[in-house]
GUSE-867386 format. One record per atom (N, C-alpha, C, O, CB): residue in one letter; x, y, z. Coordinates in steps of 0.001 Angstrom, whole numbers, plus 524288, in hexadecimal, padded with zeros to 5 digits. Glycine has a CB too. Example, Ala and Ser with C-alpha at 12.3 -4.5 7.8 and 13.67 -1.06 7.14 Angstrom:
A833867E9C681E78A8300C7EE6C81E78A833907F31C81E78A8379C7F30982111A82C2C7EE8782356S832327F73681BA8S835667FBDC81BE4S832648001E81EBES834618047281F67S837047FDAA8165D
This chain:
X06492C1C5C781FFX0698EC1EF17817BX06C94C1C7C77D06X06D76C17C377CDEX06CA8C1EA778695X06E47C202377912X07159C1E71774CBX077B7C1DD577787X07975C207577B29X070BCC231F76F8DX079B1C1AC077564X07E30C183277657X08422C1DA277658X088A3C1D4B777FFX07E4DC12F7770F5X080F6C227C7737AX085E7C27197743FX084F2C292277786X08859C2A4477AB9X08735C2B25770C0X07EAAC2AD577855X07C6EC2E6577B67X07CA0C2BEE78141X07ACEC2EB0784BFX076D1C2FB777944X07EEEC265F782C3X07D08C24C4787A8X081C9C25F778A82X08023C275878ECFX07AF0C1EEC78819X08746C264478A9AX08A6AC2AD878E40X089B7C2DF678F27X08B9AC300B7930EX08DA8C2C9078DE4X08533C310A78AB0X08577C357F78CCDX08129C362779154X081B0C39BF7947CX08523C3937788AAX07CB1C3287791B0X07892C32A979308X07A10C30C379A1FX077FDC31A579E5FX074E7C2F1B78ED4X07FFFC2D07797BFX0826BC2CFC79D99X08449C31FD79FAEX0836FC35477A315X0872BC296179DFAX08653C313379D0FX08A09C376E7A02FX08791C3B837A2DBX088C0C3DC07A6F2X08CE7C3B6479BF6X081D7C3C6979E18X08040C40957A1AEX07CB1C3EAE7A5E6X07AA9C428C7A7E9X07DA1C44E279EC4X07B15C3A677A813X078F6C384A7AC0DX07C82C37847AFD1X07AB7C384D7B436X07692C34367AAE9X080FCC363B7AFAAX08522C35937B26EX08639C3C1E7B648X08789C3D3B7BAC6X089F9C33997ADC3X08506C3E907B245X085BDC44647B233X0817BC46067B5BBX08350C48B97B944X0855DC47257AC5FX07D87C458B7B608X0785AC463C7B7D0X078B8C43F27BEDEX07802C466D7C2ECX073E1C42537B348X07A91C3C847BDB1X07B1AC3C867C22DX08072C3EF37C7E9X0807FC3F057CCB7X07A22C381B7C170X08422C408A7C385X089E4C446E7C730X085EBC48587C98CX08581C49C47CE1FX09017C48BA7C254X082BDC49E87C4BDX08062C51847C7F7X07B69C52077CCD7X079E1C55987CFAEX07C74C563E7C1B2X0797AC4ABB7CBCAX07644C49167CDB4X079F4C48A97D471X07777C49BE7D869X073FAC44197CA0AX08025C46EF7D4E0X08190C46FE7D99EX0838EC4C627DB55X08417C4DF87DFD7X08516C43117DA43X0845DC4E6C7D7AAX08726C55557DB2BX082AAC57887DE49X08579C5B567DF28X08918C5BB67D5EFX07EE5C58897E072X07D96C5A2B7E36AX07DA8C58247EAABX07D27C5A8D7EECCX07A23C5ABF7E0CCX07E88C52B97E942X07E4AC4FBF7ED31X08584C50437EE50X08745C513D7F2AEX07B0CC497D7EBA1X087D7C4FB07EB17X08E21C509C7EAB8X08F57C531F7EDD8X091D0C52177F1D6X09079C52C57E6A2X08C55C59F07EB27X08CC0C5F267ED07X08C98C5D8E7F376X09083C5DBD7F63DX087A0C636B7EA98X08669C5BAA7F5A4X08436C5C167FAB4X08868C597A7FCCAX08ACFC5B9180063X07E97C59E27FBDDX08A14C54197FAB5X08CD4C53697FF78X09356C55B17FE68X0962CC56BB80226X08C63C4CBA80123X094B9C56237FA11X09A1CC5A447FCF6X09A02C60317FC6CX09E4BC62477FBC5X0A01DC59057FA14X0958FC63637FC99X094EBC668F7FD41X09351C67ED8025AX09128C6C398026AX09324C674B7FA3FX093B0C654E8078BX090E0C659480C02X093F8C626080F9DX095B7C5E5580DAFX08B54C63E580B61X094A1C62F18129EX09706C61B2816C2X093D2C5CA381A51X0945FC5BA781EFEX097A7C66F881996X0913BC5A968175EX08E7CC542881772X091FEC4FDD81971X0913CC4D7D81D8EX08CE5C51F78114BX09577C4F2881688X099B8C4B7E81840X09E3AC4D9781491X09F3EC4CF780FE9X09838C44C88176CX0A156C515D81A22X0A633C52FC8185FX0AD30C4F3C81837X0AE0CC4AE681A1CX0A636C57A981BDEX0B0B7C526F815A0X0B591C4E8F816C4X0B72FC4BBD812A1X0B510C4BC280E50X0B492C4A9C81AC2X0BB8EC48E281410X0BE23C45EB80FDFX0BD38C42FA80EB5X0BEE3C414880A87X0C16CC44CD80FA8X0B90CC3FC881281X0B7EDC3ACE80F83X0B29DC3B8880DAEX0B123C371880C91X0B87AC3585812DDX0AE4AC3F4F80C9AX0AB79C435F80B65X0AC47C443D80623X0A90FC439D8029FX0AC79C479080E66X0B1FDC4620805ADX0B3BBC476F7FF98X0B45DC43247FCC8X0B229C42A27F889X0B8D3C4A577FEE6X0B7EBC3EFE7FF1DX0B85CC3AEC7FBD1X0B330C390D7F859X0B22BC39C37F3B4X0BA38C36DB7FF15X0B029C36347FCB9X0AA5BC356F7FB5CX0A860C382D7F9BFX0A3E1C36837F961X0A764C34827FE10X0A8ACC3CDD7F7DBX0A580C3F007F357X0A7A6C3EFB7EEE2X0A4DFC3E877EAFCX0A3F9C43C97F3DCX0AEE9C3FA07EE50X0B159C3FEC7EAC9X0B14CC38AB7E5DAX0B167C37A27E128X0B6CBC42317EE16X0B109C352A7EC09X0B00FC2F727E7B0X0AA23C2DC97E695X0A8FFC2AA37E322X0B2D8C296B7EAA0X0A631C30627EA16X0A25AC32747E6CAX0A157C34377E21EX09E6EC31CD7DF26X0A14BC34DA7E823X0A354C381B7E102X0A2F8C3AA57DCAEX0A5C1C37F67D7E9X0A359C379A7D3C3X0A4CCC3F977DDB6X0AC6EC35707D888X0AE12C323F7D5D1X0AADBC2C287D540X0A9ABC2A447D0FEX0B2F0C32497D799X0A9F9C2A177D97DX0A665C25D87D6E3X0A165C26427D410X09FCDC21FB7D28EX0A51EC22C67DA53X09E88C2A197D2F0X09B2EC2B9C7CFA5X09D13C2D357CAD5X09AB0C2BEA7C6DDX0988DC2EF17D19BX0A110C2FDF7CA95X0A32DC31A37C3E3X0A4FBC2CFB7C306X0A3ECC2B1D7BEB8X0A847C36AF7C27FX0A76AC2A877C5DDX0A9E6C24A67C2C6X0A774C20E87C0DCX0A918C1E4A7BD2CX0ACADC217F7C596X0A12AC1FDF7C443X09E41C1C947C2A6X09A6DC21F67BD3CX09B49C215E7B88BX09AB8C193A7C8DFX09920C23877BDE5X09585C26A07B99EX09AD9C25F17B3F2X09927C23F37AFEAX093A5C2F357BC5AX09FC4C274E7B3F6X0A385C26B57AFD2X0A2FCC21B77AF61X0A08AC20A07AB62X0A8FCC287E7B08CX0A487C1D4A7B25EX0A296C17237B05FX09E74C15EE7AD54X09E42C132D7A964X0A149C13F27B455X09A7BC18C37B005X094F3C17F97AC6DX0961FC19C37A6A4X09506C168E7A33AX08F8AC1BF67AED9X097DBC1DAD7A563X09783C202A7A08BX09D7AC1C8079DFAX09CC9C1AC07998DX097B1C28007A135X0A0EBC1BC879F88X0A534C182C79C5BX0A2C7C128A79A3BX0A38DC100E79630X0AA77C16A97A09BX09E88C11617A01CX09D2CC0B2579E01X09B06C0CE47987FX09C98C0B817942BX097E5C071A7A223X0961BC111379A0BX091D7C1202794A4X09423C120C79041X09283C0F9478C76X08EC1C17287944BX098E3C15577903EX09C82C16F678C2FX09F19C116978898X09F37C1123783CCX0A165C1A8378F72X0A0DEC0DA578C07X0A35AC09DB78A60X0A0B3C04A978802X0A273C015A784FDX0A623C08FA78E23X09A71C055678B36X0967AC01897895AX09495C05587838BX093EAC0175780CAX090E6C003B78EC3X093A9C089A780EAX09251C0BA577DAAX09555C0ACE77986X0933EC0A3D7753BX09236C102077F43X09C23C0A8677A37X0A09DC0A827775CX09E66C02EB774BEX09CDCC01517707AX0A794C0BEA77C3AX09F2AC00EC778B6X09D61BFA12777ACX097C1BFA0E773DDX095CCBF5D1772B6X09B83BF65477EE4X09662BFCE7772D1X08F35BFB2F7708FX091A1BFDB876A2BX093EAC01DC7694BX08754C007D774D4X0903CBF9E7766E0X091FEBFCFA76248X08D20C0132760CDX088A9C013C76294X09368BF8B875D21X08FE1C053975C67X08C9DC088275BB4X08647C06D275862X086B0C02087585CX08FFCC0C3F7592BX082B3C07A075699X07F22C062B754DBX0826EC080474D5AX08518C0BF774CAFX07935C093075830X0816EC04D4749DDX08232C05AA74584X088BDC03367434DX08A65C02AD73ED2X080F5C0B7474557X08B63C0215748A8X0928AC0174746D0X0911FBFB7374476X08DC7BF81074525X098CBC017174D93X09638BFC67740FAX096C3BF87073DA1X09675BF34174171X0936DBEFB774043X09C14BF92473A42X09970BF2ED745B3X097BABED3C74B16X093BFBED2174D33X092E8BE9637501BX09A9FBECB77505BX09044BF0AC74CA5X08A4DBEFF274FBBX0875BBECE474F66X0835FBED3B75212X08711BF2D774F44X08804BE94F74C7EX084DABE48974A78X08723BDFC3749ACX084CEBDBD374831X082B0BE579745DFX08D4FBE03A74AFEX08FB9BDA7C74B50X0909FBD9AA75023X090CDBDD3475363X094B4BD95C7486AX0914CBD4C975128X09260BD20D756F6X09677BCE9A75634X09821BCBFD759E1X08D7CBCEB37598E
């Protein structure tokens, strides 16, 4: 993975694994499995603790990427 191309290579894996949970999402709040409010909650900080950690992932990548100089810049070779 090249150093532009690798957010993106996050993102869309990140992407892959969200579509990878909607069916299971669907089953369980689409069904009367375990109904109610505390039912909703738990799916609702479900769903938020997964976008928050998958967005972490891609800010760290983002910020470790920003830190690496580019190949060719005039500092790429001093220390």
């Amino acid at each position: 993975m090249h150093g532009e191309q690798a957010p993106v290579e996050v993102r869309t894996r990140v992407a892959i694994l969200e579509a990878a949970l909607d069916p299971t999402h669907g089953q369980f709040t689409g069904q009367p499995v375990w109904i109610g409010p505390t039912a909703r909650r738990f799916a609702e900080d479900l769903s938020a603790r997964l976008r928050q950690a998958a967005q972490g992932l891609i800010d760290a990548l983002e910020e470790e990427l920003r830190a690496v100089p580019a190949k060719g810049s005039p500092s790429a070779g001093r220390h």
